[in-house]
PyMOL Python script that loads the backbone (N, CA, C, O; Angstrom):
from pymol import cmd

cmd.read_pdbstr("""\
ATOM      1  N   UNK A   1      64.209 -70.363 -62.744  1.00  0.00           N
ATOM      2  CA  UNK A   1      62.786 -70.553 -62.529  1.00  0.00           C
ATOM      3  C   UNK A   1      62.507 -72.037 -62.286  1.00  0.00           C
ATOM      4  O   UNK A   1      63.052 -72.964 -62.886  1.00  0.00           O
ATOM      5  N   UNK A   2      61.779 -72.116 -61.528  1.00  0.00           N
ATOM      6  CA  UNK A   2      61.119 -73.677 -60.444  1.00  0.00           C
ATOM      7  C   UNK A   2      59.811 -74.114 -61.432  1.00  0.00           C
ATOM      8  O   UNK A   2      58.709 -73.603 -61.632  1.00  0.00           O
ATOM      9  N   UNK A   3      60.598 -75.500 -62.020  1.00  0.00           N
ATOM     10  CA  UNK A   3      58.953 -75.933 -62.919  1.00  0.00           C
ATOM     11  C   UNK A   3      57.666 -76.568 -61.816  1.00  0.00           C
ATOM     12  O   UNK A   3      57.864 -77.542 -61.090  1.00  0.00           O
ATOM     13  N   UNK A   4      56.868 -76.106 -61.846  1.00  0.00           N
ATOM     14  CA  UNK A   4      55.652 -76.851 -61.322  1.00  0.00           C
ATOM     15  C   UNK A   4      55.000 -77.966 -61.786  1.00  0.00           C
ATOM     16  O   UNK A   4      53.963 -77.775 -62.421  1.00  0.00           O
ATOM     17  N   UNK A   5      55.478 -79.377 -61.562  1.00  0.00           N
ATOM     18  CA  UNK A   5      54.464 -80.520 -62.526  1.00  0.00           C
ATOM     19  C   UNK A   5      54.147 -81.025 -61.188  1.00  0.00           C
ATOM     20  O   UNK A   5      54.716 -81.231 -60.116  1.00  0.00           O
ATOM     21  N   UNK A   6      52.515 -81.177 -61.940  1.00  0.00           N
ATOM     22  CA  UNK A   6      51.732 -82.050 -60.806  1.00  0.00           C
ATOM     23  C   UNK A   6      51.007 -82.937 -61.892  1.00  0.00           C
ATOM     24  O   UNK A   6      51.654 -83.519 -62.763  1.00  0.00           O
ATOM     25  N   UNK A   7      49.533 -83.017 -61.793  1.00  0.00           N
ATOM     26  CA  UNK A   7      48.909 -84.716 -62.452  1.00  0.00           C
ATOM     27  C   UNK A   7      47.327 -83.582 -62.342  1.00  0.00           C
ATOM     28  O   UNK A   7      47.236 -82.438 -61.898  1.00  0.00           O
ATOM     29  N   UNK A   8      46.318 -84.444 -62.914  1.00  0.00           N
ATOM     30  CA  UNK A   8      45.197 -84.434 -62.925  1.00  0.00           C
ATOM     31  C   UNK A   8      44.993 -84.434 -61.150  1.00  0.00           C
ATOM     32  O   UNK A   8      44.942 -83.657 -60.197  1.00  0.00           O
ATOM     33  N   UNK A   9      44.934 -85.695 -61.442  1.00  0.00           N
ATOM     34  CA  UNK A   9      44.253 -86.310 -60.044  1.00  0.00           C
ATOM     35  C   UNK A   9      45.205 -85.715 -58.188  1.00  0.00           C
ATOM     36  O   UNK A   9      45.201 -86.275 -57.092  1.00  0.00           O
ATOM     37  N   UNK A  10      45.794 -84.560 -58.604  1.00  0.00           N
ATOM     38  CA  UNK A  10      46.829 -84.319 -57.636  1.00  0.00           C
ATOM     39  C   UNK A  10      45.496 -83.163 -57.485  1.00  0.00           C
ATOM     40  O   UNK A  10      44.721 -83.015 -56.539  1.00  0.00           O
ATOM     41  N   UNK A  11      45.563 -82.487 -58.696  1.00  0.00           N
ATOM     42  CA  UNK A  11      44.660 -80.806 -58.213  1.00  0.00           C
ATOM     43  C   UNK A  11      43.105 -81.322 -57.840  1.00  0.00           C
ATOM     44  O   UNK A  11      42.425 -80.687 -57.034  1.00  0.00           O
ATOM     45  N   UNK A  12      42.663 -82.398 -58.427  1.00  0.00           N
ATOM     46  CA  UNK A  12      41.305 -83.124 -57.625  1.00  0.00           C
ATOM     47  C   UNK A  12      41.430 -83.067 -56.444  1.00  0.00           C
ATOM     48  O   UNK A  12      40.561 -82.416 -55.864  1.00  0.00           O
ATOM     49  N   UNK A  13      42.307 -83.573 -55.767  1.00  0.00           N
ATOM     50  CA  UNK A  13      42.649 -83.280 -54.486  1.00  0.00           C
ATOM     51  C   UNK A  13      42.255 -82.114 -53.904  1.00  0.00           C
ATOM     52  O   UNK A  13      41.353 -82.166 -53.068  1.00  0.00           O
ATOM     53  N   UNK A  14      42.975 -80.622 -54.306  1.00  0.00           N
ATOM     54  CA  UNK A  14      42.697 -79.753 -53.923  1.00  0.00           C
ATOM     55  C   UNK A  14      41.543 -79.118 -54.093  1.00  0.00           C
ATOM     56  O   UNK A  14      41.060 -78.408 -53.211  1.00  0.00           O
ATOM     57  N   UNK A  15      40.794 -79.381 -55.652  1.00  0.00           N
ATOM     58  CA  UNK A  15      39.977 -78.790 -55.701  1.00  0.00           C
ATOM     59  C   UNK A  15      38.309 -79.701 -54.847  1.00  0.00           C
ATOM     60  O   UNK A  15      37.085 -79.607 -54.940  1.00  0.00           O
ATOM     61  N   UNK A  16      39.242 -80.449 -54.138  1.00  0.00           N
ATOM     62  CA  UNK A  16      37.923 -81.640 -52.948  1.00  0.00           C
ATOM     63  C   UNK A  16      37.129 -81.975 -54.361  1.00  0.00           C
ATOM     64  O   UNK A  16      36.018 -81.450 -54.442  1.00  0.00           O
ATOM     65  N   UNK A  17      37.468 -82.619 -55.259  1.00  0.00           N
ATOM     66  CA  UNK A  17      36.919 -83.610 -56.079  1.00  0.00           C
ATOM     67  C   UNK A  17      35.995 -82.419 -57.440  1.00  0.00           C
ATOM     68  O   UNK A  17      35.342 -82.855 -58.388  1.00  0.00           O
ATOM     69  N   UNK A  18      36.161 -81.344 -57.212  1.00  0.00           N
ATOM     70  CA  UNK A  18      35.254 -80.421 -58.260  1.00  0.00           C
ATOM     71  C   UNK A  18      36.531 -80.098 -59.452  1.00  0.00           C
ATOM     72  O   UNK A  18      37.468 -79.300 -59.451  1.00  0.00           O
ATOM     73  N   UNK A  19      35.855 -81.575 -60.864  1.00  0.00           N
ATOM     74  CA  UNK A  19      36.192 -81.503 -62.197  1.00  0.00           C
ATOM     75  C   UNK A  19      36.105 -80.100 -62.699  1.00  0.00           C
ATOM     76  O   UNK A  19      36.972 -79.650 -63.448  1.00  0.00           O
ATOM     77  N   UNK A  20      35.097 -79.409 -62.310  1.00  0.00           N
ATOM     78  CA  UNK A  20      35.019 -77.945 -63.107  1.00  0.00           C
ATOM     79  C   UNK A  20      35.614 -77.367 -62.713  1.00  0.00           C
ATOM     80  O   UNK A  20      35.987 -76.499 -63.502  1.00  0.00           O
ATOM     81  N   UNK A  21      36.202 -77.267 -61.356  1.00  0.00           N
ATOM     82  CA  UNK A  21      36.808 -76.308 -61.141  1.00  0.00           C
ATOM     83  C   UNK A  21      38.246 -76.457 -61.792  1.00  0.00           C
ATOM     84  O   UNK A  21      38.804 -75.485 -62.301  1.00  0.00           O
ATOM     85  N   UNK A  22      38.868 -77.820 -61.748  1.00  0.00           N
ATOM     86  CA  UNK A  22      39.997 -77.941 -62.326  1.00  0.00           C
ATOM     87  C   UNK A  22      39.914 -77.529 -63.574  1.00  0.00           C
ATOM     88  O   UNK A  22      40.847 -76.810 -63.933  1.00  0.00           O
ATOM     89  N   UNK A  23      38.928 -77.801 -64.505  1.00  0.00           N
ATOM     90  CA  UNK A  23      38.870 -77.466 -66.016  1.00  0.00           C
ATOM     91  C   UNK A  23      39.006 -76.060 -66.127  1.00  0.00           C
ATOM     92  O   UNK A  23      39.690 -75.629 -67.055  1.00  0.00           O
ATOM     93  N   UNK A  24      38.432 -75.220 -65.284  1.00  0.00           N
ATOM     94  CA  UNK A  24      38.544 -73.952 -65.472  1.00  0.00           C
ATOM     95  C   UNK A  24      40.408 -73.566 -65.010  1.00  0.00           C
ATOM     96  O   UNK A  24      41.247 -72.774 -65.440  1.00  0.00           O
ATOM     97  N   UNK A  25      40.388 -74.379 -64.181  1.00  0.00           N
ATOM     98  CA  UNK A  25      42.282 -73.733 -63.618  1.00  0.00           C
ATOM     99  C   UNK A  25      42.985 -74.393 -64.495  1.00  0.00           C
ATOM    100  O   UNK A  25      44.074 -74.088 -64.009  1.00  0.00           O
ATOM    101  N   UNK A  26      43.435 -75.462 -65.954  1.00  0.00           N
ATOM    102  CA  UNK A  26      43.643 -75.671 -66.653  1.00  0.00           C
ATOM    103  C   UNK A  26      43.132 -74.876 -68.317  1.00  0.00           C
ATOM    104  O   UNK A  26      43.772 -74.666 -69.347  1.00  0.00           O
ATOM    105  N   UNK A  27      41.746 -74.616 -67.938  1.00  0.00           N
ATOM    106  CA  UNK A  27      41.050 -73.338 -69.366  1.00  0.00           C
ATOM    107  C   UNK A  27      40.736 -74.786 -70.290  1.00  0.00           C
ATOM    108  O   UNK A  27      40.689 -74.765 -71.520  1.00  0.00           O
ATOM    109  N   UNK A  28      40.571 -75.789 -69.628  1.00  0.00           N
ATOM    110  CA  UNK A  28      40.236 -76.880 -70.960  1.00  0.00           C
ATOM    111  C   UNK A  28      38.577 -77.032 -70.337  1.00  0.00           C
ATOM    112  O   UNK A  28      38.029 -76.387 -69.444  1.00  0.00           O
ATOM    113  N   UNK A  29      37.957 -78.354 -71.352  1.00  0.00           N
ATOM    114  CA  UNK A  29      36.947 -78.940 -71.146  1.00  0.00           C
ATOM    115  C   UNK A  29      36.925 -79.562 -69.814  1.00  0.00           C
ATOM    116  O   UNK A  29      37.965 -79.444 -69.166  1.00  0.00           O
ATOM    117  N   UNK A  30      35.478 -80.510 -69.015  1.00  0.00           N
ATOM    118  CA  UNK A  30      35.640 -80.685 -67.896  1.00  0.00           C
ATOM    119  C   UNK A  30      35.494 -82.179 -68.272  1.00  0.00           C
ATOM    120  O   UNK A  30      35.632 -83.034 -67.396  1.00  0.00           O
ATOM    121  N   UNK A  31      35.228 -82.502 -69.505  1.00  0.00           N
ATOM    122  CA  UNK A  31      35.605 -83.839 -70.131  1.00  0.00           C
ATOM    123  C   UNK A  31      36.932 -84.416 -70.234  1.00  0.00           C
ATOM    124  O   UNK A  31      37.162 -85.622 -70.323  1.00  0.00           O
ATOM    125  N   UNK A  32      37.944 -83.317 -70.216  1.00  0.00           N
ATOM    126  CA  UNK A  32      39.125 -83.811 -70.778  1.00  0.00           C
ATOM    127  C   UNK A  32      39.891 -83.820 -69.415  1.00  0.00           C
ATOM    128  O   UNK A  32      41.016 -84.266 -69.191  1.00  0.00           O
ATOM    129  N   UNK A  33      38.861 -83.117 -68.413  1.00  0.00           N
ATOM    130  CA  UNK A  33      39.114 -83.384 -67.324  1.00  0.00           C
ATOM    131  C   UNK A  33      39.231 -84.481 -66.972  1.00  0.00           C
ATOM    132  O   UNK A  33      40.216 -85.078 -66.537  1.00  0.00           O
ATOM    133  N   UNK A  34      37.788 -84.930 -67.221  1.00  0.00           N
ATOM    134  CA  UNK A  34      37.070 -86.763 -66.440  1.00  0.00           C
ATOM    135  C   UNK A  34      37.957 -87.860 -67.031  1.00  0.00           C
ATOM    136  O   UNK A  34      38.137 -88.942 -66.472  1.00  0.00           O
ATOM    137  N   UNK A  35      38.694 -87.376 -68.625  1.00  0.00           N
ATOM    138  CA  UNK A  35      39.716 -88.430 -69.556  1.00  0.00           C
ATOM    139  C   UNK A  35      40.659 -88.938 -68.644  1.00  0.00           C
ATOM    140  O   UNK A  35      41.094 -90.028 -69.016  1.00  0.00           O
ATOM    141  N   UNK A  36      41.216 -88.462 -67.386  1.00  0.00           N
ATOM    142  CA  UNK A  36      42.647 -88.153 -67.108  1.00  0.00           C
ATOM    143  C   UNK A  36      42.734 -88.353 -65.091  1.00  0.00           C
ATOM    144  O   UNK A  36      43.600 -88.315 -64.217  1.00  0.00           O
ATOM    145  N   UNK A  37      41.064 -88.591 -65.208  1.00  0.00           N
ATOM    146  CA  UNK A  37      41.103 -88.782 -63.302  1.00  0.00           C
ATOM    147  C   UNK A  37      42.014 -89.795 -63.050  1.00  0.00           C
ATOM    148  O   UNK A  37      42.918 -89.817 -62.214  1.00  0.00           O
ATOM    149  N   UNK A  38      41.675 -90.650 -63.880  1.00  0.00           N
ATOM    150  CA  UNK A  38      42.420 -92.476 -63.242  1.00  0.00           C
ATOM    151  C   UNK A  38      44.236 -92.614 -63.790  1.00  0.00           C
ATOM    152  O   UNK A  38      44.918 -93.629 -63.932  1.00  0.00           O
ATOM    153  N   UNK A  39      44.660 -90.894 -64.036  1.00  0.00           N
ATOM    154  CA  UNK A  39      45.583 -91.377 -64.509  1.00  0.00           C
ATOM    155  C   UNK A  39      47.004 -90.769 -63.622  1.00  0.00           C
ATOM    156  O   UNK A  39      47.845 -89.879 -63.752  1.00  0.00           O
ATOM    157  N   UNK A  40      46.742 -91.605 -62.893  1.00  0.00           N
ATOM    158  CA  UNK A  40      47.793 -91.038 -61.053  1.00  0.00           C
ATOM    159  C   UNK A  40      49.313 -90.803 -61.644  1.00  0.00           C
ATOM    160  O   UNK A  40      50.044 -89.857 -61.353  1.00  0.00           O
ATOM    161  N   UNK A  41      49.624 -91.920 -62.568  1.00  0.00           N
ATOM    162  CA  UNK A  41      51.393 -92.432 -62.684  1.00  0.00           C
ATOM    163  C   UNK A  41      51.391 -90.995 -63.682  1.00  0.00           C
ATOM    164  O   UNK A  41      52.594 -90.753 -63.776  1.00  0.00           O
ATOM    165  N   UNK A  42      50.826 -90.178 -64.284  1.00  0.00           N
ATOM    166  CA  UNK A  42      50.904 -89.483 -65.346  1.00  0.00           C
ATOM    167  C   UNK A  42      51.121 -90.142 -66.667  1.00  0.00           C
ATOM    168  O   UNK A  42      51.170 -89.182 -67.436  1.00  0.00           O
ATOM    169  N   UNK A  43      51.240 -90.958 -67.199  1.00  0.00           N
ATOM    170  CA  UNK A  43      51.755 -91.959 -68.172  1.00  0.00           C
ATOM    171  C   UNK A  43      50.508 -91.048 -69.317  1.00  0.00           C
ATOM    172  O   UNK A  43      51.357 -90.747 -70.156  1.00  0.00           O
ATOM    173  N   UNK A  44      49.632 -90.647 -69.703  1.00  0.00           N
ATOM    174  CA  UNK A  44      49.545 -89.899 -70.795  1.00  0.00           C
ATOM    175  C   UNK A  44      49.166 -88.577 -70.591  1.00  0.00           C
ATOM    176  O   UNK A  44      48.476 -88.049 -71.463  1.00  0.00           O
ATOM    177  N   UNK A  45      49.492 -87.930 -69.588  1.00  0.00           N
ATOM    178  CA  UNK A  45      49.274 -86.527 -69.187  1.00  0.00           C
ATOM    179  C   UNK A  45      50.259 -86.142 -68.185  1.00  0.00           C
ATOM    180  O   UNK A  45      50.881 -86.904 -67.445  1.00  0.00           O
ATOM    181  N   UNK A  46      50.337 -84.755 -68.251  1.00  0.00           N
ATOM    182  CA  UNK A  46      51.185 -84.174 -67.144  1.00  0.00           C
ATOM    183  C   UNK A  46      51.213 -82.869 -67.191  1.00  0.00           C
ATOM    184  O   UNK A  46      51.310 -82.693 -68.405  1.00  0.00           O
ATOM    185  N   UNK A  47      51.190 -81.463 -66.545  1.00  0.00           N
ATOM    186  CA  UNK A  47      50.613 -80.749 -65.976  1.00  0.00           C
ATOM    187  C   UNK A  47      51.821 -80.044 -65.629  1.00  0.00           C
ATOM    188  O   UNK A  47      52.533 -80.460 -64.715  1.00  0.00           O
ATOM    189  N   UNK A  48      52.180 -78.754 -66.451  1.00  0.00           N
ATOM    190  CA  UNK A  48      53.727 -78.296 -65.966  1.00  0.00           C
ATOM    191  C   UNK A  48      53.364 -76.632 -66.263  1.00  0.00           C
ATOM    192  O   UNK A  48      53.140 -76.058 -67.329  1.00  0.00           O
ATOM    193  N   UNK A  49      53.406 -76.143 -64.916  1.00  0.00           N
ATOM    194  CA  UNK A  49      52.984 -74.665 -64.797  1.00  0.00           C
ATOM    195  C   UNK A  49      52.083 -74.426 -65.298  1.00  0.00           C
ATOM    196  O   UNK A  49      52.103 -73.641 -66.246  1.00  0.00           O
ATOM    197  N   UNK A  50      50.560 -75.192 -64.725  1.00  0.00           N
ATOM    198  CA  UNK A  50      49.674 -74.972 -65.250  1.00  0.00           C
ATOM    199  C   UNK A  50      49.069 -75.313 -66.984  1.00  0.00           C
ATOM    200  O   UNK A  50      47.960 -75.212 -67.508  1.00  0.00           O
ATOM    201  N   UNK A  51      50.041 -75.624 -67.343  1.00  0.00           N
ATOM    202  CA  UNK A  51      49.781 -76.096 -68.430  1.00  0.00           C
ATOM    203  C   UNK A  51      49.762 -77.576 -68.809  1.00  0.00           C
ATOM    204  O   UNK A  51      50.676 -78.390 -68.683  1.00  0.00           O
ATOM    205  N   UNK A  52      48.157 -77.811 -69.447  1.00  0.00           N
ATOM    206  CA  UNK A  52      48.143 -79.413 -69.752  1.00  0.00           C
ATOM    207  C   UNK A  52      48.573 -80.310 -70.756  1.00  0.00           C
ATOM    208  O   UNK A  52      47.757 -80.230 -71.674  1.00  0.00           O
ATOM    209  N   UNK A  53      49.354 -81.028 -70.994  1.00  0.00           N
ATOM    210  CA  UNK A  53      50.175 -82.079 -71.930  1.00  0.00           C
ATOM    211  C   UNK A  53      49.810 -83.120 -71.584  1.00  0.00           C
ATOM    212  O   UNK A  53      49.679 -83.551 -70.439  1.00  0.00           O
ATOM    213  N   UNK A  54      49.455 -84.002 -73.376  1.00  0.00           N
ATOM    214  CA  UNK A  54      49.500 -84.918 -73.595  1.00  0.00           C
ATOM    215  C   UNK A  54      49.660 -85.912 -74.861  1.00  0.00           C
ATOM    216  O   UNK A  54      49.576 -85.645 -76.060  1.00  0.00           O
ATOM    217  N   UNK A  55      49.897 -87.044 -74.269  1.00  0.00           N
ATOM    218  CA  UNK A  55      50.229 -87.473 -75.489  1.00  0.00           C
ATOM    219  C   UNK A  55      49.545 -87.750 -76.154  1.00  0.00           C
ATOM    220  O   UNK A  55      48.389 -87.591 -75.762  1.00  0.00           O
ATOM    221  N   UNK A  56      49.742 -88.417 -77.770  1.00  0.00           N
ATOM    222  CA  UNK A  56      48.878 -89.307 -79.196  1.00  0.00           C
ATOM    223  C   UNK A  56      48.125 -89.877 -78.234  1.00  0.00           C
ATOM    224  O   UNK A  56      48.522 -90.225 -77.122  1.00  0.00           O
ATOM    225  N   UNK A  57      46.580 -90.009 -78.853  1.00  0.00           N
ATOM    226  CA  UNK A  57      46.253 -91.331 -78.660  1.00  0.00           C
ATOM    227  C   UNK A  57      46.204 -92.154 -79.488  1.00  0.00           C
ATOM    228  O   UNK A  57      45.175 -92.811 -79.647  1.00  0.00           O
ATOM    229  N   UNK A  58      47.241 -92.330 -80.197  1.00  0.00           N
ATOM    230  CA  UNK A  58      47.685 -93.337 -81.076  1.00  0.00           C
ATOM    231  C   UNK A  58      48.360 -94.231 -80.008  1.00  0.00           C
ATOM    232  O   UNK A  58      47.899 -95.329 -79.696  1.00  0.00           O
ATOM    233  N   UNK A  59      49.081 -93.889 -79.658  1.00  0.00           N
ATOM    234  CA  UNK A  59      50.503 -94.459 -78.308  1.00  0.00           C
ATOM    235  C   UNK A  59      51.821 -94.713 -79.541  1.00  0.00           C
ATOM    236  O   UNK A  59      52.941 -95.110 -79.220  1.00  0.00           O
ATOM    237  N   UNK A  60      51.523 -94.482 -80.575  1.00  0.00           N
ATOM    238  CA  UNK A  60      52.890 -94.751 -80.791  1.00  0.00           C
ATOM    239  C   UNK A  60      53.881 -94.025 -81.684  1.00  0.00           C
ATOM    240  O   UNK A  60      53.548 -93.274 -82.601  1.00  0.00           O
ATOM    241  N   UNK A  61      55.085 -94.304 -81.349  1.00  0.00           N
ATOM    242  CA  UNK A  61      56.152 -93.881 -81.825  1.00  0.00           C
ATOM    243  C   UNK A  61      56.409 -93.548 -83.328  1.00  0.00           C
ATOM    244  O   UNK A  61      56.695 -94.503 -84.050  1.00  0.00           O
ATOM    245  N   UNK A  62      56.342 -92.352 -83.863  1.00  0.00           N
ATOM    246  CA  UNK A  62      56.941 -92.332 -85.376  1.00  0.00           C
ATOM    247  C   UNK A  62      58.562 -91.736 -85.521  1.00  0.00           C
ATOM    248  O   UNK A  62      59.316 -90.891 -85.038  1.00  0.00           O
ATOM    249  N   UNK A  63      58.512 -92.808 -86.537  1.00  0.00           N
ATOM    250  CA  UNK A  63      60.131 -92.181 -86.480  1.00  0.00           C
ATOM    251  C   UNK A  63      60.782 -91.436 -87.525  1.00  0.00           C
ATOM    252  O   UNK A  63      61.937 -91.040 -87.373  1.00  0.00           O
TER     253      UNK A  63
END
""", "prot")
cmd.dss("prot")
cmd.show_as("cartoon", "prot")
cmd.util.cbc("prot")
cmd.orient("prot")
């Protein structure tokens, strides 16, 4: 099976800039949408078969 990772700001694209619609094709808020537009490199989100991940917002490491 073929993983699908894309980004926030990849399905903006498709969805021609409509946050709600992405929130609904993710099943989250359209806030946690707007958290995650500016975040192209993926560096605290990422998006793998439809499903949204992310990290602490702590940023850091426990060991």
């Amino acid at each position: 099976m073929q993983a699908e990772i894309t980004t926030i700001p990849e399905l903006l694209i498709k969805a021609r800039g409509n946050q709600t619609q992405v929130a609904r094709w993710l099943n989250c808020n359209r806030g946690t949408v707007g958290k995650y537009v500016t975040d192209v490199k993926a560096e605290s989100h990422v998006i793998i078969n439809g499903r949204l991940m992310v990290t602490h917002s702590s940023g850091r490491v426990s060991k």
